[in-house]
N, C-alpha and C positions, 0 to 999 in steps of 0.2 A: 484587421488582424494586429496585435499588441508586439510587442519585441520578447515576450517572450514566447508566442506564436512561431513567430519568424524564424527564432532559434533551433526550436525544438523544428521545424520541416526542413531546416539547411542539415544540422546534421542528420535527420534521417535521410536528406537527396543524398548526401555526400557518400554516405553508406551504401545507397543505392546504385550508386553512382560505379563506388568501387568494386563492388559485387559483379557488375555487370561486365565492367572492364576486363575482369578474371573470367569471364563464362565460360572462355573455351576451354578451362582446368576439367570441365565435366559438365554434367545436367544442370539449370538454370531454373527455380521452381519462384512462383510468386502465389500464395493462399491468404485464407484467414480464418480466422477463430476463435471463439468463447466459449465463456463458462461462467461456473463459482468461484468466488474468492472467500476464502474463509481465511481472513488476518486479524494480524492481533497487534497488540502493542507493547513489546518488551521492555519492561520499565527496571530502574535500580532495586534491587534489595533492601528492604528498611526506609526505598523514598515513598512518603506519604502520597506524593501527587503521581506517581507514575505505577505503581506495582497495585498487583490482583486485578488487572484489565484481562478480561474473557472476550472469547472470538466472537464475532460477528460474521455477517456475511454481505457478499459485495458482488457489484458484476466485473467480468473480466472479458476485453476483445480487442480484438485488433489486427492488423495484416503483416504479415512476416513474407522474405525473398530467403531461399536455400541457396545456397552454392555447391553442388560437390566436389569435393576435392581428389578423393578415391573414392573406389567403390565402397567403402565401407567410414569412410571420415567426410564429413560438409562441415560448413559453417552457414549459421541463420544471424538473420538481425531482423528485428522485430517495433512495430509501433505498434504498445498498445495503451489502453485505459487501464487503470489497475483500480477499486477505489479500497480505500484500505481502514485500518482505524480499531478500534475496539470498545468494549462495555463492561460497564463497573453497578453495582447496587451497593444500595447501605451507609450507613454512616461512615463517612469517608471526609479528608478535607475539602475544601471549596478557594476557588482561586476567585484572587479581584474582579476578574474579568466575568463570573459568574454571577455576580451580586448586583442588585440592583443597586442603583445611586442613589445617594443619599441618604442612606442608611447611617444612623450616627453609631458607628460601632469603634473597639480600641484600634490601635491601630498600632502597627509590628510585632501580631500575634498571629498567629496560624487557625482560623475557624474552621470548625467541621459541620458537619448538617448530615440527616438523612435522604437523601434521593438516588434517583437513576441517573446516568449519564451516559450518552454514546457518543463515541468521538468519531467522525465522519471525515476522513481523508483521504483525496482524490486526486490520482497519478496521472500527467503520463509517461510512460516506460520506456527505454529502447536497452530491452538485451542483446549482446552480441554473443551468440552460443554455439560451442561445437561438440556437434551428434556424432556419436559411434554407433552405426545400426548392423545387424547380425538379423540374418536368413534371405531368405533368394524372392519370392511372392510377397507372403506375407513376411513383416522385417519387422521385431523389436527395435528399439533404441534407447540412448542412454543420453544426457546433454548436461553442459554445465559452461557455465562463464559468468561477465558479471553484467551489471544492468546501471542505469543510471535514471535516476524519477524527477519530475518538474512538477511542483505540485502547482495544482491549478482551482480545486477549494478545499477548505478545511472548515469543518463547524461543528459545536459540540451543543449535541440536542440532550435537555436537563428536564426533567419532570419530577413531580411532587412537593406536598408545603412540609415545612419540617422545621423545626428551633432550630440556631445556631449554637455549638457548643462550643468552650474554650478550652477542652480535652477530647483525645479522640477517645474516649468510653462513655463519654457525653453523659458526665455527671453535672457538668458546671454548665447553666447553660447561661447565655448573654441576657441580661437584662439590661431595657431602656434605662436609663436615668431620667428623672428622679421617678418611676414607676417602679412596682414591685413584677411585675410579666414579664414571665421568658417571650423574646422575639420571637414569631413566628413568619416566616415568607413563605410564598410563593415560588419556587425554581422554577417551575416550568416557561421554558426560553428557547430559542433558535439563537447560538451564540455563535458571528463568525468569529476566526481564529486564526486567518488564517498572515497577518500579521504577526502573530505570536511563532512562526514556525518558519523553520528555513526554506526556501526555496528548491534546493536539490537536495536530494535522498540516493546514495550510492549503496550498491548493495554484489550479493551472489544469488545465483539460482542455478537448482541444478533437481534435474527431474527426467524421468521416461514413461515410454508408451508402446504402442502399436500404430504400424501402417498398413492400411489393406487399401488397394488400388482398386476403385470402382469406376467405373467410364474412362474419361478419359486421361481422372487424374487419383488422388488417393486421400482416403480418409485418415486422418489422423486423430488418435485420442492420448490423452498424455494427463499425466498428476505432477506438478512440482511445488519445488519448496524454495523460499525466497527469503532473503537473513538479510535486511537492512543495516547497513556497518556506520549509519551518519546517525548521531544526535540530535535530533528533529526539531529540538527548543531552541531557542534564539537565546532566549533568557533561565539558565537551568537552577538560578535562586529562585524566579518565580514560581516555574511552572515546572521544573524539573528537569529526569532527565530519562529517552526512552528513545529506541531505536523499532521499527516495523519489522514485521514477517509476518507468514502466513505459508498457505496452503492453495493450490491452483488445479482444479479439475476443469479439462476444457476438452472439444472436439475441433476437427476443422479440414480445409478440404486444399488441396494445393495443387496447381496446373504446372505441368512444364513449358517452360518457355523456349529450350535447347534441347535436343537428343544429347541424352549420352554418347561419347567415341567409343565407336568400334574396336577392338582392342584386335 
């Protein structure tokens, strides 16, 4: 286990820890849960490298502890996986780290090419959320708080051959010297990345569902929405500048650990 291993299970004990401390405020629940992740990647306005990225889809799971507080207020903390990221086509720019080596091309210009690109980045999460749920059996809910991500990989999958061009309407396209041929490459790559990107990702989430109690404990289904607030680029001349979100369908199933008090 790595030290950032270590990290991410101390603070999740530590939450665990104080959750449990508090149990006799009410019912003590321990579940877990997945789904789909459909994120995206919020990029600047007018930045070449970061804007017109489309959703993708990811898996999403992990195990959460409830606390209730009232009969109608808890608070949850959660570990989960998130993987996140998003996808681009078309003539678009191309970063250094995209290009094969040795390529003799100018240099401190901005190149564009035609390909695909998905950018593959993988969480994991600890939100700390508090539910407002309303009705007596079956109980809606409502949740929001904020989250904190450690990313643990990052990789952008490129496919397709395409000239390089020195405009993005890709009129000019790069010629070898002394030859009269436009460059043509190959993109298709497995590019890690994940040096190029910060390490934590702080964010909001805030979503709701349904509880229906089956056995012994209760099913939970929920949609939320997740608005990454950190800058994700280390270097935002190179590679720009773009923050995460998405969208979270999930089900999942939770045991109590305490009775409610009797009031």
């Amino acid at each position: 286990m790595n030290c950032k291993q270590v990290r991410i299970c101390c603070v999740f004990i530590c939450v665990m820890l104080v959750a449990g401390g508090y149990a006799y405020a009410g019912e003590f629940k321990i579940g877990a849960h997945g789904g789909i992740n459909m994120p995206n990647l919020r990029g600047e306005e007018g930045d070449p490298f970061t804007e017109g990225f489309e959703s993708r889809q990811g898996a999403f799971y992990g195990i959460f502890v409830n606390l209730g507080l009232t009969p109608h207020i808890s608070l949850a903390a959660e570990l989960n996986y998130s993987s996140q990221g998003g996808k681009r086509s078309g003539l678009q720019i191309i970063t250094s780290t995209l290009l094969p080596e040795g390529l003799p091309l100018p240099e401190g210009m901005d190149l564009y090419a035609n390909y695909r690109i998905e950018s593959i980045l993988d969480y994991i999460e600890i939100p700390l959320l508090v539910r407002l749920s309303f009705g007596k059996k079956i109980r809606v809910f409502i949740n929001a708080g904020p989250y904190i991500g450690f990313l643990i990989r990052a990789k952008a999958l490129t496919e397709g051959k395409s000239f390089l061009y020195m405009d993005k309407n890709g009129a000019i396209p790069v010629i070898i010297p002394p030859g009269t041929q436009p460059l043509e490459i190959d993109l298709t790559a497995d590019t890690d990345i994940k040096d190029n990107l910060k390490d934590t990702n702080f964010g909001l989430a805030s979503g709701g569902g349904i509880m229906i109690p089956i056995g012994p404990g209760t099913v939970i289904a929920e949609g939320r929405l997740q608005w990454g607030l950190t800058v994700i680029q280390k270097d935002i001349q190179e590679s720009g500048k773009s923050r995460t979100g998405g969208f979270i369908i999930s089900v999942g199933y939770s045991l109590p650990l305490t009775k409610k008090k009797s009031s």
